[in-house]
Structure formats: structure tokens, C-alpha cells
C-alpha positions in Angstrom: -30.1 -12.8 -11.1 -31.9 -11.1 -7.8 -33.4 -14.9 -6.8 -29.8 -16.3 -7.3 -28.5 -14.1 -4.9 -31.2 -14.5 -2.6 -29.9 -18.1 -2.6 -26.5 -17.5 -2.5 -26.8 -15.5 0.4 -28.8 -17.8 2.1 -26.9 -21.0 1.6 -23.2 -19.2 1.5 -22.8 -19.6 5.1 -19.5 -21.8 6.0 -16.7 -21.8 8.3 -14.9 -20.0 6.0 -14.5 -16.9 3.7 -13.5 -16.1 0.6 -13.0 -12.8 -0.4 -12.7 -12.0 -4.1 -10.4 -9.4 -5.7 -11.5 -7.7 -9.0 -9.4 -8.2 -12.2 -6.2 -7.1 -12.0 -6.0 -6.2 -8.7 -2.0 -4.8 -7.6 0.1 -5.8 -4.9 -1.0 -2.9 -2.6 -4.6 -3.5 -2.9 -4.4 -7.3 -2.5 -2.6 -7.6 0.7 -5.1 -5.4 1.9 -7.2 -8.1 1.1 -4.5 -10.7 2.7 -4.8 -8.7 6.1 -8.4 -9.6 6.2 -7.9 -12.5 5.5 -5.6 -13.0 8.4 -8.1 -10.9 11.0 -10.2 -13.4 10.0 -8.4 -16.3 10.7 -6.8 -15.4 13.1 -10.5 -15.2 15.1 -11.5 -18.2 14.0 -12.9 -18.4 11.2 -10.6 -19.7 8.4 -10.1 -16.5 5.3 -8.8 -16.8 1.7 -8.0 -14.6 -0.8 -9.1 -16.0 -4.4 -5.8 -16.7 -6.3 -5.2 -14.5 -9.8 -2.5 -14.6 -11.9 -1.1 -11.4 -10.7 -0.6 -12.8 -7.1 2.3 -14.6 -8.8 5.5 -13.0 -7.8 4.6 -11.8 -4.6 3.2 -15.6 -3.5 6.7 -16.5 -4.5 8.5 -13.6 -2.4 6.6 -14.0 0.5 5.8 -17.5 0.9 3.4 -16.8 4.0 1.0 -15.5 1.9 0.1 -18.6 0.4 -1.6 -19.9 3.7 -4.3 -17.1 3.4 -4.4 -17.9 -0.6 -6.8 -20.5 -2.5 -7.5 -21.6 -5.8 -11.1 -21.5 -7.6 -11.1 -24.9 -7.8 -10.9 -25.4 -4.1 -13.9 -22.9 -3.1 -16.5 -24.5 -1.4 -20.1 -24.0 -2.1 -21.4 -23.3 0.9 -18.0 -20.8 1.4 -18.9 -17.0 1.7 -17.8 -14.8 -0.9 -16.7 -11.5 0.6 -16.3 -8.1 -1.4 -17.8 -4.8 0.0 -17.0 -2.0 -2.2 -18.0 0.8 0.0 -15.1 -0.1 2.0 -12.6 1.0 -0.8 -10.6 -2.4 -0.6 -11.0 -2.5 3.7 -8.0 0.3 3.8 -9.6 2.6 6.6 -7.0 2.6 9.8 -9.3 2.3 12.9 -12.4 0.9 11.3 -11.5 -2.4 9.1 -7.9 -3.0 10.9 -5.9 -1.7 13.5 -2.5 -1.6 14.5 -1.9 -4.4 16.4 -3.5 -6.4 13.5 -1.5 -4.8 10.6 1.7 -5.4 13.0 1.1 -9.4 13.6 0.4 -9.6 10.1 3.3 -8.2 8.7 5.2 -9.9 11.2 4.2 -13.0 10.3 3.8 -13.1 6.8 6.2 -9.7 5.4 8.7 -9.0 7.8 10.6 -13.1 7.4 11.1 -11.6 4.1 13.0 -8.0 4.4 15.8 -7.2 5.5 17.3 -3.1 6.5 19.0 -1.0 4.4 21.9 1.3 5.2 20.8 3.7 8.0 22.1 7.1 6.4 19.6 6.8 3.4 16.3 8.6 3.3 13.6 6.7 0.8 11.7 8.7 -1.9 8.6 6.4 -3.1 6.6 8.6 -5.8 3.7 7.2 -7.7 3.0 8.4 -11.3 1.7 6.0 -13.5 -2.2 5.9 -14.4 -2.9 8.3 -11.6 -1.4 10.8 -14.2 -1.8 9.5 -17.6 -5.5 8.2 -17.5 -7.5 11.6 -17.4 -10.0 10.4 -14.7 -7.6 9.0 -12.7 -5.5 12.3 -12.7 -8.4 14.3 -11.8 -8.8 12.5 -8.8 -5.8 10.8 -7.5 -3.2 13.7 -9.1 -1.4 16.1 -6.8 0.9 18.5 -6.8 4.2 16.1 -6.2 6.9 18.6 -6.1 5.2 21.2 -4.0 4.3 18.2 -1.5 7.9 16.9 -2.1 9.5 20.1 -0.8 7.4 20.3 2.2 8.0 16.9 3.4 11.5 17.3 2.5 11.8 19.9 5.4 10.1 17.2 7.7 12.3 14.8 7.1 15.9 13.7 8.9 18.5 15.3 7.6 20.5 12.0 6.0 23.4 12.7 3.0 21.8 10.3 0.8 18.5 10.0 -0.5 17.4 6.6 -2.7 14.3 7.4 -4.4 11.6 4.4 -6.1 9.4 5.2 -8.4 7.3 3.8 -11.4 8.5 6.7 -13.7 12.4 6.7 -12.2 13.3 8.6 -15.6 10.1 11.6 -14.2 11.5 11.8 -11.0 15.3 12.4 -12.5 13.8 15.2 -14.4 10.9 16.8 -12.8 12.6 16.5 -9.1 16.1 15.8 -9.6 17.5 19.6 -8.9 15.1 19.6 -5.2 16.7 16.2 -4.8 20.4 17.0 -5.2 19.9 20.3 -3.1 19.1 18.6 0.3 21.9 16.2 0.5 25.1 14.6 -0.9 23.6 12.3 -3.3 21.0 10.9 -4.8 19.7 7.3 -6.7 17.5 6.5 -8.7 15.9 2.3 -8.8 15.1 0.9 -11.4 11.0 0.3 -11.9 10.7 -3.4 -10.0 7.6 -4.1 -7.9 9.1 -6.4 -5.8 12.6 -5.1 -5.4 10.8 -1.3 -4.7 8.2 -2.7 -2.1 11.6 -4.4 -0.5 13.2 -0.9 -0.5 10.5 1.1 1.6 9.8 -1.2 4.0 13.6 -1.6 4.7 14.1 2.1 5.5 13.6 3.8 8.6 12.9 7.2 7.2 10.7 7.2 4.7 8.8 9.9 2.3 5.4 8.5 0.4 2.6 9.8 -1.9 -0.9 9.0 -2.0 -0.8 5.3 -3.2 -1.7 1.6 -1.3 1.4 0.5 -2.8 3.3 2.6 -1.0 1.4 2.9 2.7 1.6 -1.1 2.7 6.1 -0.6 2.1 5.6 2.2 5.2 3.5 -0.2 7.1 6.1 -2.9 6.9 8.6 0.1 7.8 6.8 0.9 10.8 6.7 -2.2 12.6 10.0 -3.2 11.3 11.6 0.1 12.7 10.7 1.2 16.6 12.2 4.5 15.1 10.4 5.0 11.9 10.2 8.3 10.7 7.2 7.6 7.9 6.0 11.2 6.2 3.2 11.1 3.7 0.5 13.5 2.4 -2.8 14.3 4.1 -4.3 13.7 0.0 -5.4 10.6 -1.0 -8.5 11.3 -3.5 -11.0 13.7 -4.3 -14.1 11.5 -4.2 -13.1 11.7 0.1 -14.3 14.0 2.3 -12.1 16.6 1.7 -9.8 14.3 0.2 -8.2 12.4 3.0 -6.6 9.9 3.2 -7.9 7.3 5.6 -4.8 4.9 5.1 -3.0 6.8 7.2 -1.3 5.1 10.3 -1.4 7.7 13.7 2.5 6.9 14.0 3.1 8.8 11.0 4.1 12.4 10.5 1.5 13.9 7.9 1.8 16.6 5.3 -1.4 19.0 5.0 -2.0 19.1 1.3 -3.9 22.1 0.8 -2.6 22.5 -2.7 -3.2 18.7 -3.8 -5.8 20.2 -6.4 -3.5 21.2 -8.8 -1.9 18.0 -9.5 1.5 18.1 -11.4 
């Protein structure tokens, strides 16, 4: 195995590059795989993103995305195969991308594809899912959401209606529902639906996230939708971080110190 990568390595040495995402890679983590794609391209070197099965849906949505996708039976030999895991899927702002790269991106291949939504609402994104049910992933990805939610609450605009997306909708109704319903006139609930939720964030100007890719790409697509983007998210992302910080974190965004994000809820 060592001398075939010795060979690869040497030999592996095209015009282009391929990099590979693991199985069942999700939307969030694959287009940051997409955006290197495009850096790369875009400097003249021609970059792919291996199809999968879950690309799918979103391929279909946003069409552009196809250009910076190919199949496995259209990799070249000689094609480099990208994937460094020390750079946790190429997410750090400043270091693998930076604004003006995100923003041509998403202009080019996201932004065709959204369109606003009504000015007077406030977006809620909250991520639950296997960040709280699989045990390890809880114990460093959990946070505590409603004592986050509250602070960002009194960050945000003051609009009378507040839309909020979620994977657990029905966990949000209950847990934060009563919060909710105090800070304006009224509030809605979406339906789980990747697409139609990802459409939802990045159509809003004001915007309140948690800790997941998913949900910095829909504020990324916000932000250089909206010249007045009011994007608040948590200064958490995991605990395996230096001091658990995020480092997805666009400089135009109002952040939340999570000093309490150790006690996930």
C-alpha cells in the first residue's frame, strides 16, 4: 500500500484535480468542497468534485454546480486526487478561502437560484439531529441552544415575525416555542426539507444560526445576497478546537460569545 502511493503521488500530476468527498458527505460539507473546486478553476487549473449519490438534489437545484462535478468514470489517471483532513473539509475563513472567493462563487453558481423573502421576517436555523442523538457527537458539537438562542435573540432586529428551519421543527415548537412567541407577533415553523430550508436562510436578510456547515453556507449565500445582512451565529463550533471556535465564521457577521456552550441542551 506505502509503494502504491509512492506511485500515485508521483504519476498523479495533471492539469486537473479531483477532490474526493467521503461517504455520505451533506450538502454543507460538499459545497465546501465545490468552492475549492471553483478557486481552483478559476486560477487555472481545472477542479472536480467526485460525483455521489447524495449530490443528487442539489445538482438538480443548482445546475451550476454540475460544471465543477465529474463522474468516476471520467477521472483521469494521471488526475490528482485531493482530500486533506487536517483542513476539516477546507472550512477555515482567511486560510483555505476568502471573501471575495466565497462571494464570486455563490454568485455564480447559488445566487441564479434564490430568490428574497419577505423583509419583516427574522430566520431561526437550529441544528439538532446527530449532533444530539449520537453520544460522541453531542459531546462535542452539542451546545446549550436556548441559552445561546436568547442571547442572540437580543442581537437581533426587532422584526414581528420570526420563520424558524430546523431538522427537528417538532424540538424547536417545544423546547423554544414560549422564547419564540415572546419577542414578536408570530412565529412559523418549516417543515424538515434540505433544499427548501437552505433556500430559506440564504433568502433572508436577518438571520440567526448555530454551529453547523449547513447553515454558515445558507448565511454565506445571505451575505452576499444582502448588502445589509444582519447574520448572528455562535462563537462555538466544536470542542476538539482551540477553545472551541469556530473558524467558519465570516468577519461580517455579528458573533455570540458562547461561554456556556459546554453544557449542551
Amino acid at each position: 500500500m506505502r509503494g502504491r502511493n509512492v506511485v500515485e503521488r508521483t504519476v498523479r500530476r495533471g492539469d486537473r484535480i479531483v477532490f474526493r468527498p467521503p461517504a455520505g458527505t451533506r450538502f454543507g460539507n460538499l459545497l465546501n468542497l465545490w468552492l475549492q473546486a471553483d478557486i481552483a478553476s478559476r486560477s487555472g487549473r481545472p477542479g472536480f468534485v467526485l460525483h455521489s449519490a447524495s449530490m443528487h438534489p442539489f445538482l438538480e437545484e443548482f445546475p451550476r454546480l454540475q460544471e465543477l462535478t465529474i463522474r468516476p468514470q471520467d477521472v483521469r489517471f494521471n488526475d490528482e486526487r485531493e482530500w486533506d483532513h487536517s483542513r476539516q473539509f477546507y472550512q477555515r475563513f482567511g486560510t483555505d478561502f476568502e471573501a471575495d472567493d466565497l462571494d464570486r462563487f455563490l454568485r455564480d453558481r447559488i445566487l441564479p437560484g434564490l430568490s428574497a423573502a419577505p423583509q419583516d421576517e427574522l430566520l431561526v436555523n437550529i441544528r439538532r439531529g446527530d449532533y444530539y442523538s449520537v453520544a460522541r457527537f453531542r459531546a462535542d458539537l452539542g451546545m446549550d441552544i436556548p441559552a445561546y438562542l436568547a442571547a442572540a435573540l437580543e442581537a437581533a432586529p426587532a422584526l414581528p415575525r420570526i420563520r424558524v428551519v430546523s431538522d427537528d421543527p417538532e424540538w424547536c415548537r417545544s423546547a423554544l416555542g414560549a422564547m419564540l412567541s415572546g419577542h414578536c407577533e408570530s412565529v412559523e415553523y418549516d417543515p424538515q426539507d434540505a433544499i427548501a430550508n437552505f433556500r430559506a436562510i440564504a433568502g433572508h436578510r436577518a438571520v440567526i444560526g448555530t454551529n453547523s456547515t449547513f447553515t454558515y453556507w445558507g448565511a454565506y449565500a445571505a451575505t452576499a445576497m444582502f448588502e445589509d445582512a444582519r447574520i448572528i451565529m455562535p462563537s462555538f463550533f466544536a470542542r476538539h478546537l482551540p477553545e472551541g471556535r469556530a473558524f467558519q465564521l465570516d468577519p461580517r457577521w455579528t458573533v455570540i460569545e458562547t461561554a456556556d456552550a459546554d453544557r449542551p441542551g
